[in-house]
Each structure stands twice: as C-alpha cells, then as structure tokens.
C-alpha positions in Angstrom: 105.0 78.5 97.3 104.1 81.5 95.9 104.6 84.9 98.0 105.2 88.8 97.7 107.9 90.5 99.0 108.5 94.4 99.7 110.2 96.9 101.9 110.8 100.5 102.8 107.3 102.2 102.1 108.4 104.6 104.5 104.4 105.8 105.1 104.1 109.4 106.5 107.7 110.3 105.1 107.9 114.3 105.6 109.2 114.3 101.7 111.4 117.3 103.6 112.8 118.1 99.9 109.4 118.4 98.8 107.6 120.1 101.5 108.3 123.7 100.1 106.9 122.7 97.2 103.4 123.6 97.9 101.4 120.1 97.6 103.7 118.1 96.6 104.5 116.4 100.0 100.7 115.7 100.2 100.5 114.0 96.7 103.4 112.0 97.2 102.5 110.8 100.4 98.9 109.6 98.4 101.0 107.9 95.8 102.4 105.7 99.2 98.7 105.1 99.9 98.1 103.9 96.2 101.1 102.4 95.7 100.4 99.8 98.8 96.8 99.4 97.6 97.8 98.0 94.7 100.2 95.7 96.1 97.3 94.4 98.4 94.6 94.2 95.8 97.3 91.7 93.5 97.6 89.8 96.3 93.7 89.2 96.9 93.3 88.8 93.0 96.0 85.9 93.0 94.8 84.2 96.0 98.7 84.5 97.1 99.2 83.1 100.7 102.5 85.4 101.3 103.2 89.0 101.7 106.3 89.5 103.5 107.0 93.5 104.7 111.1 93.4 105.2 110.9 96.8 107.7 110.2 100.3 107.3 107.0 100.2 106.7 106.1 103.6 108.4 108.0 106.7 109.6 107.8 106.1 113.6 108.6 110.5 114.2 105.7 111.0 111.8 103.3 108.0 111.5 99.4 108.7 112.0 97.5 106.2 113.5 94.7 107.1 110.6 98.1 106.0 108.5 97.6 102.6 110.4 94.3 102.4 110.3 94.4 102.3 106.6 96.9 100.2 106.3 95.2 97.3 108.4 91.8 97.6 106.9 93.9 96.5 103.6 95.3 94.1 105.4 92.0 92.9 106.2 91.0 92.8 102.7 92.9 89.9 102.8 91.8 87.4 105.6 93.6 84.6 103.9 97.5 85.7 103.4 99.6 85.6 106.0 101.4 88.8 106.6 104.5 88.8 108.2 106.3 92.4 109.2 110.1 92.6 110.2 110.6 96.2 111.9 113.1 98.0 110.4 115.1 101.0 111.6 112.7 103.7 111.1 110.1 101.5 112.0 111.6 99.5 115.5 109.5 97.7 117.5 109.9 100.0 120.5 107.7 100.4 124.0 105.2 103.5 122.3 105.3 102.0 118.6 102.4 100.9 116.3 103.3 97.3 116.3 102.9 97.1 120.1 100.0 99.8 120.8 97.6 99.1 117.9 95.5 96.0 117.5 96.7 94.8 114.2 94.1 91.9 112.4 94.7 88.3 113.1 96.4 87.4 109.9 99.7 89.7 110.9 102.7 88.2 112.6 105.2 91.3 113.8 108.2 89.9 114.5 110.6 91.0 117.1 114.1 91.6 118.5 115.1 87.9 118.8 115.1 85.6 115.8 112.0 84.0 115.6 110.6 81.2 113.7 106.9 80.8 112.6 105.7 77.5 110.9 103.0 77.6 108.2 101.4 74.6 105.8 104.4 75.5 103.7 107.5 76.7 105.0 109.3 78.1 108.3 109.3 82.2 108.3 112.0 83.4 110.7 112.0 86.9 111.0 113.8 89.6 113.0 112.9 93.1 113.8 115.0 96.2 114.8 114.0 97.4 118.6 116.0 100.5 118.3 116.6 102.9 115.5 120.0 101.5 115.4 121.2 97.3 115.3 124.6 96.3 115.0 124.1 92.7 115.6 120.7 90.8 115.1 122.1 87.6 116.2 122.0 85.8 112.7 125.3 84.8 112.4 125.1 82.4 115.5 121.6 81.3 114.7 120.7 78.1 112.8 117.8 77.0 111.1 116.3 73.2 112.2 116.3 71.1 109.4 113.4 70.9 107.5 111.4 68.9 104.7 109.6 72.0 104.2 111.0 75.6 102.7 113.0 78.2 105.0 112.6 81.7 104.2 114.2 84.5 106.3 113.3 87.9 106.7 115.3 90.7 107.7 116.4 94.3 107.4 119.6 95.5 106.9 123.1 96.0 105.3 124.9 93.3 103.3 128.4 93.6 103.6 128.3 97.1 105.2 132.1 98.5 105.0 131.5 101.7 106.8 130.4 103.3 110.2 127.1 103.8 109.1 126.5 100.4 107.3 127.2 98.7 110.3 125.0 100.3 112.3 122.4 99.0 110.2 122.7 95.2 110.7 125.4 94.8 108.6 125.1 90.8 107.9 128.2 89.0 105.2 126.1 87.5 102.0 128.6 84.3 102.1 127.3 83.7 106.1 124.1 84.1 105.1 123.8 82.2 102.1 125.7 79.5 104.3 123.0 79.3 106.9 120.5 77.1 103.9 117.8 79.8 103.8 115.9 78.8 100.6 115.1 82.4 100.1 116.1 85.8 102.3 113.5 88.7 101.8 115.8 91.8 102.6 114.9 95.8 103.5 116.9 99.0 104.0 118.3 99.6 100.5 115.7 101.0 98.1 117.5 100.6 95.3 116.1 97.3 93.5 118.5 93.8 94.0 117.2 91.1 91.8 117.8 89.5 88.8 114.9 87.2 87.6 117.9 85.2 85.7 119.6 83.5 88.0 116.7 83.8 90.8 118.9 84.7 93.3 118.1 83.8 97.2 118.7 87.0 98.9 117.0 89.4 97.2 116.3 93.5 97.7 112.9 94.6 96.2 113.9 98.2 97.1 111.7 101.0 98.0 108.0 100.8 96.7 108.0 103.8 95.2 110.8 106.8 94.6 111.3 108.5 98.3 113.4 111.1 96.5 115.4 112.8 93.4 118.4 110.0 93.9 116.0 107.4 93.7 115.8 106.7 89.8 115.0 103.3 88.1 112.5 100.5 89.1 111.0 100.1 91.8 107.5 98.0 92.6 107.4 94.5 94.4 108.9 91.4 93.9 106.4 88.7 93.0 108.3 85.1 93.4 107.5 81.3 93.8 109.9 78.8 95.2 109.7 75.3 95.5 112.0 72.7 98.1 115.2 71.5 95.5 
C-alpha cells in the first residue's frame, strides 16, 4: 500500500511576522497554494490511492471559503484517492467550520471527535479529529484496534510525550502506548518540524509543516511519500 502523508499547511496563516513586510504575507500565502498543488499533482501522476491530511489544514480565524474552494477542486483532480482529513487544533471540527458547512467531493472522509474506523480494499483508517481548539484526551489510550488480515493505519494530531502545560493540551499521546496498540503505521500532525528517518522506517512518523510557517522553521520540510505492506 502506497500512500502520502502531510500535516500543518496552515492555509490562510496571517504570516503576522510578515505582514509589515509589504507583500510578503501575500506571496507566502501563494507558496501554500503551490506547495499543496504539487503535492496533489504527484499523487494523480502516481496513481497513489492515499493522501492522508493529519490536521491543520486551514487557519479556522482566517480561512476563506475561495481558500476551500481551491482546495477541493484539487481534490477533485483526483477522483480516485481517497482522502482522509483528521482536524487538528487550528482546524477543529466545530458547529460553523468548513468541514461541516461546505460540501466537500465524495472522495474525502473528515473524521471526527470519536475514534473512527474506515475500511478500504486495503487497510483500516482510524482517524480522530480535534472538536475544540484545545484536546486533552482523544480517547486512544482506551481504544483498540479489531484484528485484522489487512493493514491498520492511524491518523491523528497531536503531542507525543507532551511534558508541559501546553503539550498536554494538545493531545499529548505516550509513543510506547501507541506503538503498543499494533498500528502498522501512525500518520501524525501538530509539530512542523520533520520526524522520519527512511532507515529504520519508523511507524509513527511526523512529516512536519509543508512549507516554512516562519523564521524558526529551518530544514526540510515537503511530504512523506511511503508504502507499507502486512509483516
């Protein structure tokens, strides 16, 4: 199974250190747009089945619905993948949000507040998405996954091993419970700082931002591009 994973596009970010800056807000925000098109357009040209979109995907204060709209005619581009969104905590699935007013194209699944579990040719997708800007428990740590001849992929945003305040209000989730749960692959969000190491193909995995949202953000960042088979 081959799939891509990313997080934290963070469209319609008000780039606040940038915004004195004459354009430069503007332009960065038209990177975002660019930066996603890509990501779409490799996933048409590889006929890839799997985009997974681990939360923040938009800025809820600031989002356009022309923002939106752009973003679901790409995802229309692609009638063939399934796309499967887990609401972060700038993104939450909340009463006036995107994900519940707009009518998003058949091939997206939006997960929600409880731990869901979606069954596909392939594998099980459970998913879980923020319903407040804040989530200091998602329920993961009393859920279980039904055994399965076929692959289990979770995804889910959040903090692993959160030692502080703020961490924990983030979903703070322990890496040894979650590996311990049998997940043959966890798509994370939250931290944009990239978390993989194609060496040892690691199972929970942080693709980090999509592009630079700032100064502090140095180093790769991009999509992760993976394919995982049932051992």
């Amino acid at each position: 199974m081959k799939f891509v994973h990313i997080a934290d596009m963070h469209f319609d970010s008000p780039f606040i250190n940038l915004s004195d800056k004459e354009t430069l807000g503007d332009l960065r925000r038209l990177e975002q747009r660019k930066a996603f098109k890509k990501a779409i357009e490799y996933v048409k040209e590889n006929n890839i089945k799997y985009l997974f979109i681990v939360g923040d995907l938009y800025e809820h204060k600031y989002i356009k619905k022309t923002t939106i709209e752009y973003i679901n005619k790409l995802f229309e581009e692609i009638p063939e993948s399934h796309i499967f969104i887990s609401p972060g905590n700038h993104d939450p699935i909340i009463k006036n949000s995107y994900y519940n007013q707009f009518n998003w194209n058949k091939n997206v699944t939006i997960f929600g507040s409880k731990i869901e579990k979606v069954e596909t040719e392939e594998a099980n997708i459970y998913g879980f998405g923020f319903n407040d800007f804040y989530c200091t428990d998602s329920g993961i740590e009393d859920f279980n996954i039904e055994k399965s001849e076929k692959l289990n992929i979770l995804e889910i945003h959040g903090t692993i091993d959160g030692a502080n305040l703020e961490d924990k209000q983030y979903n703070a989730m322990s890496k040894k419970m979650l590996l311990e749960k049998g997940f043959d692959y966890i798509a994370m969000g939250h931290i944009h700082k990239k978390d993989y190491n194609t060496q040892t193909m690691q199972k929970i995995v942080y693709p980090g931002s999509t592009i630079s949202l700032g100064f502090d953000e140095i180093g790769e960042h991009g999509m992760i591009v993976r394919r995982i088979r049932k051992r």
